[in-house]
C-alpha positions as CSV (number, residue, x, y, z in Angstrom):
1,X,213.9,38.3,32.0
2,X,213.8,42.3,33.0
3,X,212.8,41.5,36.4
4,X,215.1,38.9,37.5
5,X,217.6,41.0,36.3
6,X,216.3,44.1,38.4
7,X,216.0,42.1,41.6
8,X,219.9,40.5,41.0
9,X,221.1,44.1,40.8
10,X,219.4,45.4,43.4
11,X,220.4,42.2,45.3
12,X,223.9,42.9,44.6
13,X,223.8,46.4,46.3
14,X,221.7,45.3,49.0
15,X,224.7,42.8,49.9
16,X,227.2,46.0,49.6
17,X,225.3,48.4,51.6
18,X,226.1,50.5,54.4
19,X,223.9,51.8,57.1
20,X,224.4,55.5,57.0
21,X,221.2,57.4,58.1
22,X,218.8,54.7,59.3
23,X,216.6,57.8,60.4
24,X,216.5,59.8,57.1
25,X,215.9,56.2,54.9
26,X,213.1,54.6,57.6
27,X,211.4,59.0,57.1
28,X,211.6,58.8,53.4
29,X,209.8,54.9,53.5
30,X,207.1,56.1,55.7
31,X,206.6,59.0,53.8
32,X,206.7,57.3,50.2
33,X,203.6,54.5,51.9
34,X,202.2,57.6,53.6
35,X,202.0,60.0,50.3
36,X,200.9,56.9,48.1
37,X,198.0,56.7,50.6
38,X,197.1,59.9,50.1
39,X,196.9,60.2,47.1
40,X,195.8,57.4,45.9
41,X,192.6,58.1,48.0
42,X,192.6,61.4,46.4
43,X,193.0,60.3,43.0
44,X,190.3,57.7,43.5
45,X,187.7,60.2,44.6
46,X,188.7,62.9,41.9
47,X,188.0,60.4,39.3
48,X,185.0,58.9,40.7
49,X,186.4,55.5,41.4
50,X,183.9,53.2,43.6
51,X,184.0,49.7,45.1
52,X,186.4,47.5,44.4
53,X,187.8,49.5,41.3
54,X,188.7,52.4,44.2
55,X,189.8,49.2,46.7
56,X,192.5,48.5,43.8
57,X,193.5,51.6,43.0
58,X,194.1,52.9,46.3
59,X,196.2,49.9,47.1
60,X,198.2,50.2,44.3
61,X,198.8,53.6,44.9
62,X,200.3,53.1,48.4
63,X,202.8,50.1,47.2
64,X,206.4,50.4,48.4
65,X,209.0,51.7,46.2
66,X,209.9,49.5,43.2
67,X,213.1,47.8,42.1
68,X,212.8,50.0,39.4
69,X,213.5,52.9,40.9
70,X,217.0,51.6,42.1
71,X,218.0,51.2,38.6
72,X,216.8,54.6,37.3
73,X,219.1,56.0,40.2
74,X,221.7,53.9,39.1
75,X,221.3,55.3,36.1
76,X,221.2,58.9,36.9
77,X,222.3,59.5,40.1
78,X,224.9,59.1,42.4
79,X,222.5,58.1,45.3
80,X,221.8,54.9,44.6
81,X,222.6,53.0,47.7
82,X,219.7,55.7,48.8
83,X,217.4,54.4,46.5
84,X,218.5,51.0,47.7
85,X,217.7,51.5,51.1
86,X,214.7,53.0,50.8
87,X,213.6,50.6,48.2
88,X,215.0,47.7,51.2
89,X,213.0,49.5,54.3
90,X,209.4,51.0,52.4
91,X,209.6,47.5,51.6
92,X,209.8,45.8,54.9
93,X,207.5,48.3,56.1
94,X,204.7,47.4,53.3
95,X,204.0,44.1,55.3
96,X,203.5,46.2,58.6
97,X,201.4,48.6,56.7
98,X,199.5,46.5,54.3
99,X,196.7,45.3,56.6
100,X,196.4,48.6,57.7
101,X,196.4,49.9,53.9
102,X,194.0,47.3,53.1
103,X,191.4,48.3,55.8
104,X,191.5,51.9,54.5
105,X,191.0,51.1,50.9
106,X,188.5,49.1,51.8
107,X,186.5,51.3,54.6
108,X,186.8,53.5,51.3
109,X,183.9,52.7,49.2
């Protein structure tokens, strides 16, 4: 019942959000997808990852955010319509990027 839970809330402050720096949230989405890449290809190749094992990895890695870190700044922070946003746009993005993702991870191995 955890995840539900997470998506409702974040839900909830999707619906009360305010556009406030388009440019600084769409920056941070790209560079969360963008430094996932990275490293996950970095990671894969430091640990000697190969075929589809360095595929998965390398996938996973680049992911958008997750839900869950809306409700650790929620939590902690007083930026969590940030975290919202980001979490909203790296999101969005992830079904641009994904193909091109995929082809990486897999050109890879």
């Amino acid at each position: 019942i955890a995840v539900p839970l997470m998506l409702f809330t974040l839900g909830v402050s999707i619906a009360r959000l305010k556009v406030t720096s388009i440019g600084r949230t769409t920056f941070m989405s790209v560079l969360r997808l963008g430094m996932g890449l990275a490293v996950g290809l970095g990671l894969a190749h430091l640990f000697g990852f190969e075929g589809a094992q360095r595929g998965a990895f390398v996938v996973q890695a680049a992911m958008p955010a997750a839900v869950l870190n809306y409700l650790i700044a929620l939590q902690y922070t007083e930026h969590e319509q940030d975290v919202a946003a980001i979490v909203l746009v790296s999101t969005a993005l992830g079904f641009v990027a994904l193909p091109a993702i995929l082809l990486i991870a897999g050109m890879s191995y």
